[in-house]
Wavefront OBJ file of the C-alpha trace (Angstrom):
o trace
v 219.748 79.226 129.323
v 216.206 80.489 130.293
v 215.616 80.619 133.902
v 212.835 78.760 134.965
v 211.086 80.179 138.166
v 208.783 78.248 140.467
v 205.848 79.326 142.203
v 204.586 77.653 144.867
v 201.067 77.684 145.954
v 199.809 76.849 148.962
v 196.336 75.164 148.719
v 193.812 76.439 150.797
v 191.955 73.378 152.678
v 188.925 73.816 154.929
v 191.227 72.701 157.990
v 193.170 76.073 157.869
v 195.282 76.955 161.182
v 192.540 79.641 161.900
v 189.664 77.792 161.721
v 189.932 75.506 164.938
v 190.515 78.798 166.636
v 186.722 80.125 165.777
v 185.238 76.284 166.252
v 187.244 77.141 170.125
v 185.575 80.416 170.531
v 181.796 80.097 169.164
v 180.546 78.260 171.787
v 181.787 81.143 174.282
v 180.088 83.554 171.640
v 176.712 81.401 171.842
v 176.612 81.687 175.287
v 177.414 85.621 175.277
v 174.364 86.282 172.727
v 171.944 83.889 174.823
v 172.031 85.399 177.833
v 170.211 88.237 176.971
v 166.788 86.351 176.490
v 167.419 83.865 179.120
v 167.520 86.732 181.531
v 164.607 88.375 180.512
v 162.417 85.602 180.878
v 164.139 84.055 184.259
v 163.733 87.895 185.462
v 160.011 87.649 186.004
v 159.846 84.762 187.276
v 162.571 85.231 189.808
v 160.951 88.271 191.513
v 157.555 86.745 191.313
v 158.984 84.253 193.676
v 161.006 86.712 195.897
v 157.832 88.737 196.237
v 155.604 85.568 197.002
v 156.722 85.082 200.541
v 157.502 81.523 200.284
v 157.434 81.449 204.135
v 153.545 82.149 204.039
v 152.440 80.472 200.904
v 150.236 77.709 203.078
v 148.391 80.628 205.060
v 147.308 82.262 201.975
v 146.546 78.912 200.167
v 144.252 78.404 203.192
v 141.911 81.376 202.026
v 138.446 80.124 200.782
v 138.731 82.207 197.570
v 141.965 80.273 196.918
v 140.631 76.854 198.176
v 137.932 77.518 195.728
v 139.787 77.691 192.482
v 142.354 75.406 193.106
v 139.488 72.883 193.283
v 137.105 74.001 190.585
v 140.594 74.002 188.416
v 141.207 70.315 189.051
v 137.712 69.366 188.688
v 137.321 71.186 185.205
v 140.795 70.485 183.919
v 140.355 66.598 184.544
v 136.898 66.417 182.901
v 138.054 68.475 179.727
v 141.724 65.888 179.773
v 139.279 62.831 179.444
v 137.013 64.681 176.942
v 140.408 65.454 175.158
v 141.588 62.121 175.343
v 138.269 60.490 174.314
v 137.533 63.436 171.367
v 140.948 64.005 170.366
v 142.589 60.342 169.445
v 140.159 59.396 166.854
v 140.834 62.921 165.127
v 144.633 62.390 166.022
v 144.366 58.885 164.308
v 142.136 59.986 160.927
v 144.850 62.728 160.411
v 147.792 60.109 161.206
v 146.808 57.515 158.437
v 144.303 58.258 155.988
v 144.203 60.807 153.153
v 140.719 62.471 152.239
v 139.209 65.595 150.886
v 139.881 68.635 152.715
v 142.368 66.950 154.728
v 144.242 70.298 154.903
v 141.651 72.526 156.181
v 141.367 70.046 158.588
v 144.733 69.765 159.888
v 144.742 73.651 160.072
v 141.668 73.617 161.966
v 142.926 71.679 164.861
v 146.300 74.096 164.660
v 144.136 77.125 164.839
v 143.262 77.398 168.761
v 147.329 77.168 169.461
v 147.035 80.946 167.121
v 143.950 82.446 167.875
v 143.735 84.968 170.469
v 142.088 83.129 173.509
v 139.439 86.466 174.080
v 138.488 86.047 170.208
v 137.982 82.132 171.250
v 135.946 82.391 174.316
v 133.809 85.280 172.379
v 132.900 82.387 169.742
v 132.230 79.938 172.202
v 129.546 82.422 173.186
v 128.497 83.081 169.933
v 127.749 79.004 169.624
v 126.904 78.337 173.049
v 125.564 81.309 174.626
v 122.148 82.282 175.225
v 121.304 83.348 172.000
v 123.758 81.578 170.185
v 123.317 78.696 167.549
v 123.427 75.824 169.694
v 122.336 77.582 172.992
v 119.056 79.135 172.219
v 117.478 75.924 171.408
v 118.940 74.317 174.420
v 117.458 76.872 176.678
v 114.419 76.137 175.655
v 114.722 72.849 177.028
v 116.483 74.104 180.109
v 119.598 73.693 179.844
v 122.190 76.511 180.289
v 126.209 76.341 179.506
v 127.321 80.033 179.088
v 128.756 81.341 182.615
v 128.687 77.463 184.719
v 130.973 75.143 184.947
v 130.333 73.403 181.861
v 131.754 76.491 180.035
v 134.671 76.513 182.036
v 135.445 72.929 180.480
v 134.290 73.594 176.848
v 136.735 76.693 176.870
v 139.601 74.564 178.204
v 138.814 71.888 175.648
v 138.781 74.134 173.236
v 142.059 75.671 174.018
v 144.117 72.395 174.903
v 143.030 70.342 172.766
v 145.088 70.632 169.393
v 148.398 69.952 171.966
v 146.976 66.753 172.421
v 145.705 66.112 168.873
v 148.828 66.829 167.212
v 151.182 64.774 169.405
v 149.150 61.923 169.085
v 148.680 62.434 165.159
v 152.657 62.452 165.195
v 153.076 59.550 167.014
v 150.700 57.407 165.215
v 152.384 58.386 161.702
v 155.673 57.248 163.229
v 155.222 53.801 163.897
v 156.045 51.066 161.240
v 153.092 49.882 158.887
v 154.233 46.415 159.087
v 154.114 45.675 162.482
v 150.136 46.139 162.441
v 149.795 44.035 159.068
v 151.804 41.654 160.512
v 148.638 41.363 163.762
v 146.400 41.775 160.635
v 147.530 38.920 158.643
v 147.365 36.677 162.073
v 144.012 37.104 162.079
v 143.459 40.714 164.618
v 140.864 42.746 163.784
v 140.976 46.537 163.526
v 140.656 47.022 167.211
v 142.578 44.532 168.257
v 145.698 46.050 166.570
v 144.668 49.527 167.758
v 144.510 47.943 171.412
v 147.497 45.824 171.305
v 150.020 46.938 168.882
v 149.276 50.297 167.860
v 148.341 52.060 171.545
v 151.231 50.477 173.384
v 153.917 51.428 170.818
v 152.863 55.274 171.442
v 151.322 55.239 174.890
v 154.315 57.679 175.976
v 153.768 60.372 173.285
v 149.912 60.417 173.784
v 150.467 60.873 177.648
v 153.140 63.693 177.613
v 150.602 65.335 174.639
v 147.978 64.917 177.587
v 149.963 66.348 179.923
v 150.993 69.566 178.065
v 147.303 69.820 177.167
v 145.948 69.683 181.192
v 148.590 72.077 181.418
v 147.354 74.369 179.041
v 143.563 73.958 180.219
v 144.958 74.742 183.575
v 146.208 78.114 182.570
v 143.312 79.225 180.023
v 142.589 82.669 181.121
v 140.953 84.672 178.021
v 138.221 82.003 176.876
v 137.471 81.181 180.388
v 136.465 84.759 181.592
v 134.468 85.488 178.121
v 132.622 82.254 177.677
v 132.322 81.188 181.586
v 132.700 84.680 183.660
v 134.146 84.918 186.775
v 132.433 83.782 189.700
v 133.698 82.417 192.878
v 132.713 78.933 193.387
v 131.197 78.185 190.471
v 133.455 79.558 187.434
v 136.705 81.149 188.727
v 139.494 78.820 188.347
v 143.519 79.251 188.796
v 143.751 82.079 186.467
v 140.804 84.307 187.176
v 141.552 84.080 190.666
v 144.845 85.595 189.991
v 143.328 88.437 187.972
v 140.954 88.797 191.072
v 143.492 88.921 193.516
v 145.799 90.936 192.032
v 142.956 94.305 192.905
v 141.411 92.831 196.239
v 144.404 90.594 197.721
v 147.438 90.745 195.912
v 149.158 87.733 198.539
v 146.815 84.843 197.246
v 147.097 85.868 194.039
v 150.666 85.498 194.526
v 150.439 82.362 195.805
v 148.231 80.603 193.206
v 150.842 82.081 190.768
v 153.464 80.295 192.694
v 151.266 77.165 192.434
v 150.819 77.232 188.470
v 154.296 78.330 188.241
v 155.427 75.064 189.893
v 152.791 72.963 188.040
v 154.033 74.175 184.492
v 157.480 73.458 185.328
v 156.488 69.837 186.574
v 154.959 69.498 183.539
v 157.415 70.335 180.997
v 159.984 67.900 182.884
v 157.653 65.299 182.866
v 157.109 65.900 179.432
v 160.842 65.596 178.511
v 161.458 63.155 180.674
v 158.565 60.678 178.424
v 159.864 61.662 175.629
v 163.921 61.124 176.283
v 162.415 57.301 177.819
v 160.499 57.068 174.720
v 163.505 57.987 171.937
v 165.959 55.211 174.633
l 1 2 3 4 5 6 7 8 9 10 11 12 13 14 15 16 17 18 19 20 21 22 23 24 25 26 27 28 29 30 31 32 33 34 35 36 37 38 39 40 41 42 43 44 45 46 47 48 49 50 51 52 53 54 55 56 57 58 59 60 61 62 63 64 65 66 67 68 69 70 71 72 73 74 75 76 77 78 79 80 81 82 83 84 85 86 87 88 89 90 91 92 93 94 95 96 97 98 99 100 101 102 103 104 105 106 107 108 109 110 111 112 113 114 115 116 117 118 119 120 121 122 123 124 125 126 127 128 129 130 131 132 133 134 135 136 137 138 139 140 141 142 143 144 145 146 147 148 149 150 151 152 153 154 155 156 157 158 159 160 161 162 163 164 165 166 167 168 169 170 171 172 173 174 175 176 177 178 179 180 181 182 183 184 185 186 187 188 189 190 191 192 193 194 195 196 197 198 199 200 201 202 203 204 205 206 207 208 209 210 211 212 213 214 215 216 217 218 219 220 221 222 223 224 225 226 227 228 229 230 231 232 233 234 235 236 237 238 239 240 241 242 243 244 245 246 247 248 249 250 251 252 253 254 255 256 257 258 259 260 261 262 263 264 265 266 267 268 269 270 271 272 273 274 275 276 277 278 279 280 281
């Protein structure tokens, strides 16, 4: 008789007794090989806020150089959010729904502020707007000034902030449904009545948290500011400036107004999350 042998073979399955055991431990690893980064950037922070003296952050907000820029920044940062708002949606809509020529360039010319260096940004404003520059030679002649005022100070933040804006918006108006606004077409709307009543409500929450991140971002423009707009008390020298000011003359109030946009940045992202999660619900 010939002896028959058997060989048995286990089969190897993706739920092997090992495998639950490294499913068990990665999240402990994940944590281990995040820490790293989320120390270094809660380091800075941290001791910017031990140093500030929390106890005397109202006396040194009191100082008139401080009182100064927190209100020029609010003043120029709400001008350039409506400017955004009323600039920005029609760009944010054109991109969102229609398909033409150059299309492309376009959409990377609204991305390019969020890449450029902010100096190389405020250097072309000047270029455009300054005193011998394309647009603001001619308007001298008739008087009318823009580099170093105020009104720089808002063309450099709207330049900065506004593709945050622009490309929230353009990604909320590709995500609604095409049929809901034929459906107010075929009832007899017309083209602004949909955009009124259908097409702004349905994305009211993504266009206001892309506001928000935008104001942010204008209020925290540092680079174009100083290039296209200078830095003078009163007239030019926002949040930012301030701080670069302080920090050689009166390093407490800069401090403080760090504190300040600290705070305001982290109000703003929450807000911003907090839209968003309300909006996805």
């Amino acid at each position: 008789m010939k002896s028959t042998s058997r060989v048995f073979v286990t089969p190897v399955t993706p739920h092997s007794s090992r495998r639950p055991v490294a499913l068990h431990q990665l999240p402990d690893i994940w944590r281990g090989l995040a820490l790293p980064l989320l120390a270094f950037l809660l380091l800075p922070l941290a001791a910017l806020l031990w140093r500030a003296n929390l106890g005397q952050l109202w006396v040194h907000l009191a100082d008139p150089v401080a009182l100064q820029a927190i209100r020029l920044s609010l003043q120029t940062t709400t001008i350039s959010a409506f400017l955004i708002v009323l600039l920005g949606t029609p760009v944010a809509y054109l991109l969102a729904r229609h398909d033409f020529p150059l299309r492309r360039v376009v959409d990377t010319l609204i991305d390019l502020p969020t890449v450029l260096p902010p100096a190389v940004a405020g250097l072309g404003l000047l270029m455009a707007f300054g005193r011998r520059g394309w647009l603001g030679a001619p308007l001298e002649l008739l008087g009318i000034e823009i580099a170093f005022t105020s009104v720089a100070v808002v063309l450099a933040q709207l330049f900065i902030a506004s593709p945050f804006y622009v490309r929230t918006a353009a990604g909320a108006f590709a995500g609604i449904e095409s049929e809901l606004e034929q459906a107010a077409s075929l009832d007899g709307a017309s083209q602004w009545q949909v955009f009124r009543f259908i097409t702004l409500p349905l994305v009211r929450m993504s266009l206001l948290s892309g506001l928000v991140m935008s104001w942010s971002r204008a209020l925290g423009d540092f680079g174009a500011t100083i290039l296209f707009a200078g830095n003078f008390p009163g007239r030019t020298q926002t949040m930012p400036l301030a701080i670069y000011l302080g920090f050689e003359m009166d390093l407490d109030v800069a401090l403080a107004l760090s504190v300040i946009l600290i705070a305001c940045a982290f109000l703003v992202l929450m807000l911003v999350k907090w839209l968003l999660a309300g909006e996805r619900e």
